[in-house]
PAFI-717377 format. One record per residue (C-alpha): x, y, z. Coordinates in nm, 2 decimals, decimal comma. Layout:
! PAFI-717377
+--------+--------+--------+
:      X :      Y :      Z :
+--------+--------+--------+
:      X :      Y :      Z :
...
+--------+--------+--------+
***
This chain:
! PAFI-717377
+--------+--------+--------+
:      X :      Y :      Z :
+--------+--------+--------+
:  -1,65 :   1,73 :   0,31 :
:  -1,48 :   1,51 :   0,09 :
:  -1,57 :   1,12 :   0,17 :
:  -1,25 :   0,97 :   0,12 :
:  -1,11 :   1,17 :   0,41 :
:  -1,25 :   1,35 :   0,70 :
:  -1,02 :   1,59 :   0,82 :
:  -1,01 :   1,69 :   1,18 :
:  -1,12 :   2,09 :   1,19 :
:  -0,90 :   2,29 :   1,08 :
:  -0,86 :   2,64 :   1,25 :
:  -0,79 :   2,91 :   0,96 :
:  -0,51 :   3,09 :   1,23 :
:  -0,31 :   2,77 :   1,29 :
:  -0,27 :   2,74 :   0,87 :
:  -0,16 :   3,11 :   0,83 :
:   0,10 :   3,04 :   1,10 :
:   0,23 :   2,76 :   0,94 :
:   0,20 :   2,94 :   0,62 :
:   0,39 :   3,19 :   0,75 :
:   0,71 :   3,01 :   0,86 :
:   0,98 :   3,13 :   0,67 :
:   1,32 :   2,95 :   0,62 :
:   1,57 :   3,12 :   0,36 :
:   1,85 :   2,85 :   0,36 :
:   1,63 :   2,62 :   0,27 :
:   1,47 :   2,88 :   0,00 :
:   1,83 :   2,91 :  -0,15 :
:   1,92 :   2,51 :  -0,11 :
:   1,63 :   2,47 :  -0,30 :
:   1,74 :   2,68 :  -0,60 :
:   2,09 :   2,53 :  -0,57 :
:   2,02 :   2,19 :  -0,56 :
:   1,69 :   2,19 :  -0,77 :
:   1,79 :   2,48 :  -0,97 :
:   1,49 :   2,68 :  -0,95 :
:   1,43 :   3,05 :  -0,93 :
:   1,37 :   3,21 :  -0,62 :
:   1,01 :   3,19 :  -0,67 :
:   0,96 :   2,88 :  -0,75 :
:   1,15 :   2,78 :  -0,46 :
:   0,92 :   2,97 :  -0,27 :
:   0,62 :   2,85 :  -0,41 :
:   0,75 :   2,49 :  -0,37 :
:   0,84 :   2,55 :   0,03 :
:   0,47 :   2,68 :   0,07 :
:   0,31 :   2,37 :  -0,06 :
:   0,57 :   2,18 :   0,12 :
:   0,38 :   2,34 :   0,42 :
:   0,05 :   2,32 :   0,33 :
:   0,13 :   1,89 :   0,24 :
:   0,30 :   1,89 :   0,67 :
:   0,03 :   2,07 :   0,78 :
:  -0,25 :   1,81 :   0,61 :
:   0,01 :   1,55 :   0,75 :
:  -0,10 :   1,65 :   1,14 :
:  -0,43 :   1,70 :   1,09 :
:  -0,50 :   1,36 :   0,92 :
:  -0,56 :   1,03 :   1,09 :
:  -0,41 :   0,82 :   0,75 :
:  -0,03 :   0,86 :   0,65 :
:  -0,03 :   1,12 :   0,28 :
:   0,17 :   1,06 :   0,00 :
:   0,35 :   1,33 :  -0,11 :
:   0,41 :   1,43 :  -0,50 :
:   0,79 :   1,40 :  -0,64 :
:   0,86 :   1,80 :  -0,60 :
:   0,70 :   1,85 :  -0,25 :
:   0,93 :   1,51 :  -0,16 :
:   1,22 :   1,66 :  -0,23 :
:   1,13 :   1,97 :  -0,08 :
:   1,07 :   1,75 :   0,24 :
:   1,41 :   1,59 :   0,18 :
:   1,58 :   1,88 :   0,17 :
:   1,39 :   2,03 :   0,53 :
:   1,47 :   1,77 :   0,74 :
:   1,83 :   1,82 :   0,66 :
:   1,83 :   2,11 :   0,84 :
:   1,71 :   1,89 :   1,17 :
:   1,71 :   2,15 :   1,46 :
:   1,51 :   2,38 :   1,23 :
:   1,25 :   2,12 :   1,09 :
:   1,22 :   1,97 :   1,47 :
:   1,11 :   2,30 :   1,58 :
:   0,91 :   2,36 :   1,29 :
:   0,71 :   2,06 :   1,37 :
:   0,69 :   2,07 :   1,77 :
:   0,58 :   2,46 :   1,76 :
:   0,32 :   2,45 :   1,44 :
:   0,19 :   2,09 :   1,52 :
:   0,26 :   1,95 :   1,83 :
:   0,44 :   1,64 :   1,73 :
:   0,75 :   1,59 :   1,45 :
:   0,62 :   1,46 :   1,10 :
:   0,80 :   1,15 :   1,08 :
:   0,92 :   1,11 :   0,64 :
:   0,88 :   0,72 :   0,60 :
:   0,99 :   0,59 :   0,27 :
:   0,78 :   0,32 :   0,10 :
:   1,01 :  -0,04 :   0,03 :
:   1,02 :  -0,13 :  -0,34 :
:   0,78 :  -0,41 :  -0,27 :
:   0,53 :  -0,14 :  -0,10 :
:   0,54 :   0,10 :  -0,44 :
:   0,50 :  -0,17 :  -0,65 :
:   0,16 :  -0,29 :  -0,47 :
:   0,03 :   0,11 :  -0,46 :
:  -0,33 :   0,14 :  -0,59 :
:  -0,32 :   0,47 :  -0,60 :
:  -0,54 :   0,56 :  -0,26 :
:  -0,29 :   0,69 :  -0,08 :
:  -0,32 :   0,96 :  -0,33 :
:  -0,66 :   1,00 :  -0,35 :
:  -0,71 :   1,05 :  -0,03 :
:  -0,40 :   1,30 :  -0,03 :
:  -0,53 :   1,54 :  -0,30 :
:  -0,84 :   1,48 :  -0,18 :
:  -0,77 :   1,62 :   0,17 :
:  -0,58 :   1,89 :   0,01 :
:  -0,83 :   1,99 :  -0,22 :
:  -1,10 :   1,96 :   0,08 :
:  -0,89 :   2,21 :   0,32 :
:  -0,70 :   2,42 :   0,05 :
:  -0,90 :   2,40 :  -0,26 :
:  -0,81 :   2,34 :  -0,60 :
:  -0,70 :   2,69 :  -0,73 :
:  -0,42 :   2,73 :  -0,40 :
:  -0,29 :   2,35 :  -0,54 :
:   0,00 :   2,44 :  -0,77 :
:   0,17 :   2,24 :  -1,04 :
:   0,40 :   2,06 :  -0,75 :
:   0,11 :   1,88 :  -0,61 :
:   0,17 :   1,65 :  -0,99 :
:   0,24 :   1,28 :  -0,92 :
:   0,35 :   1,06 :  -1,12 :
:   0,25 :   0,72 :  -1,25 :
:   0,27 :   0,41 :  -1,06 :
:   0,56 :   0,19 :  -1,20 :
:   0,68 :   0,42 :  -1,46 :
:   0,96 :   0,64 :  -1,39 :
:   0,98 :   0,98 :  -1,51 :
:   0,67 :   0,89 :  -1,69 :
:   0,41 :   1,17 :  -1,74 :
:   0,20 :   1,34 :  -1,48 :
:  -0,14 :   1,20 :  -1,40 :
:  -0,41 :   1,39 :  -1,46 :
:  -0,73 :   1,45 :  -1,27 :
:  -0,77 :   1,04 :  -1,37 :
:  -0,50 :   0,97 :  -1,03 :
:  -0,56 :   0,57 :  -1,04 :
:  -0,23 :   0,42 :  -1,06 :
:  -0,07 :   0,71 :  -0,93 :
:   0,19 :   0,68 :  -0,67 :
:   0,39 :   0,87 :  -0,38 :
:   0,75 :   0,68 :  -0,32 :
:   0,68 :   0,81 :   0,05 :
:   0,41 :   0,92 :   0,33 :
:   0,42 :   1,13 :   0,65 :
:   0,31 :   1,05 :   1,01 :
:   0,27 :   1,20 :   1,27 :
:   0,46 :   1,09 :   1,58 :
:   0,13 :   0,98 :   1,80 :
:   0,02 :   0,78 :   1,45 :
:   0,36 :   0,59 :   1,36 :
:   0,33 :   0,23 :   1,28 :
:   0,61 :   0,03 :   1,45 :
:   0,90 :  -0,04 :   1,18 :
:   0,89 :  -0,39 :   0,96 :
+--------+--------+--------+
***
C-alpha cells in the first residue's frame, strides 16, 4: 500500500458493479460534444468510474485529470441519472467542487499525487489509460506531465457528501 494514501478496502464486487454501469447517452454526448469515437468514449466513461469510485473510498478530496473532468461535467448533466448512480454504487452523491483561481494557482501538485497514487494502488498502472494525463500547473494546454507529476494540477476535486468542507 501506497504511503501517500491509504485507501479504505476495497471489495473487488462493489468495483465490477460500478464498472459495470452502463449509460449510452452519455456514451453518445461524449462523442458529440468531445468528438470521439465510440470507443474512446467508452474508455473515457470507464475511467470516469474508476476516478468516482476512488472518490468514495478515499478520506482526501482527488483531483481529476482534464478528460476524466469533462467526462464528469458532462455526467452530472444528466442529474437524476448521476444521483442514482451515486446513492446506489456508493452510498452518498460525489459532490464536483471546482477549485477558485487563487486555489490552482497555489496547487503543489499533491492533490495529484495522492490521486494517481490511489489509482495506481487500487487499479494498477496497466488498467490507467492515457485520460488519467494531467496537465501542468499554470500552463494551459501545456504538455502532459510525465511520471515526474510535481507541478501538476487538477482544476477540480470530488467529495463525498459525509466529507464536504462547508463552502468559502
Amino acid at each position: 500500500m501506497n504511503a501517500v494514501v491509504q485507501p479504505l478496502k476495497v471489495r473487488p464486487s462493489t468495483i465490477a458493479m460500478v464498472m459495470a454501469y452502463e449509460h449510452p447517452g452519455l456514451v453518445e454526448r461524449l462523442q458529440e460534444k468531445m468528438l470521439l469515437s465510440e470507443d474512446e468514449a467508452k474508455t473515457l466513461f470507464q475511467d470516469t468510474k474508476r476516478f468516482l469510485f476512488l472518490c468514495s473510498i478515499s478520506k482526501k478530496p482527488l483531483a481529476p485529470s482534464a478528460q476524466i473532468d469533462e467526462c464528469w461535467h458532462n455526467f452530472i448533466l444528466f442529474t437524476k441519472d448521476y444521483d442514482r448512480f451515486c446513492n446506489e454504487h456508493f452510498n452518498t452523491f460525489i459532490h464536483h467542487r471546482p477549485k477558485t483561481l487563487a486555489e490552482r494557482a497555489s496547487s503543489d501538485g499533491t492533490i495529484v499525487k495522492e490521486t494517481v497514487a490511489i489509482a495506481r494502488d487500487v487499479f494498477g498502472d496497466n488498467v490507467l489509460t492515457q485520460n488519467w494525463s494531467y496537465r501542468r500547473n499554470g500552463t494551459g494546454e501545456s504538455p502532459i506531465c510525465d511520471d515526474n507529476i510535481d507541478n501538476c494540477q487538477g482544476s477540480t476535486n470530488c467529495q463525498s457528501s459525509t466529507s464536504d468542507p462547508p463552502d468559502k
